[in-house]
C-alpha positions in Angstrom: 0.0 0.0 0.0 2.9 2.2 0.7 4.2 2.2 -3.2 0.6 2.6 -4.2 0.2 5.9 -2.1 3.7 7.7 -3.3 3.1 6.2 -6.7 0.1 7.9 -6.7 1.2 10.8 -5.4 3.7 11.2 -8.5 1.2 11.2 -10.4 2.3 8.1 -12.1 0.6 4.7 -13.9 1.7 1.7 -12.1 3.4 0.9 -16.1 4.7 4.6 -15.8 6.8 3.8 -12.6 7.7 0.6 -13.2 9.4 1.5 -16.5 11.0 4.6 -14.9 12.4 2.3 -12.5 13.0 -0.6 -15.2 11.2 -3.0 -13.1 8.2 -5.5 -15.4 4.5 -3.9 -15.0 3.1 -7.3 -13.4 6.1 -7.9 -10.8 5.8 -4.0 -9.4 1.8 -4.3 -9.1 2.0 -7.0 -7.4 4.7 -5.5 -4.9 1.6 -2.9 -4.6 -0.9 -5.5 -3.5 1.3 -7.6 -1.4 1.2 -10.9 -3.4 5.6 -10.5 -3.2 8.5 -10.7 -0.8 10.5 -7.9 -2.5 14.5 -8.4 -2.2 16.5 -5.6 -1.2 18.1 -5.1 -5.1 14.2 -4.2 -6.5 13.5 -2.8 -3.0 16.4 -0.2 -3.7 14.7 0.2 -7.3 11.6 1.8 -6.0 12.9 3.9 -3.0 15.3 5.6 -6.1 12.3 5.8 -8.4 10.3 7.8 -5.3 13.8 9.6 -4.5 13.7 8.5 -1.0 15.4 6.3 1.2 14.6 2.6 1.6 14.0 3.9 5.6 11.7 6.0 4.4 10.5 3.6 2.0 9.4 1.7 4.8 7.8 3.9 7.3 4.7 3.1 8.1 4.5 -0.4 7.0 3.9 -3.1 9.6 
């Protein structure tokens, strides 16, 4: 839910993002609805992509 609410924030398709941050359509949305255990290498993709931290990345998520 976290990627879903800065993604939307920017203003951005789920395809948008995921090719800004070279990442397959399919994989990232479901990163968005928690059907995947994300490693830290495409973890690292989306903080860059959102320009934050993987820290803040993470806030908020339980």
């Amino acid at each position: 839910m976290r990627c879903k609410e800065l993604r939307a924030g920017l203003g951005c398709s789920q395809e948008q993002f995921a090719n800004l941050i070279e990442m397959d359509r399919s994989y990232y949305a479901s990163i968005e609805v928690g059907r995947r255990n994300v490693s830290l290498s495409n973890l690292k993709k989306i903080a860059d992509g959102f320009q934050i931290s993987i820290a803040e990345l993470m806030r908020g998520v339980s």
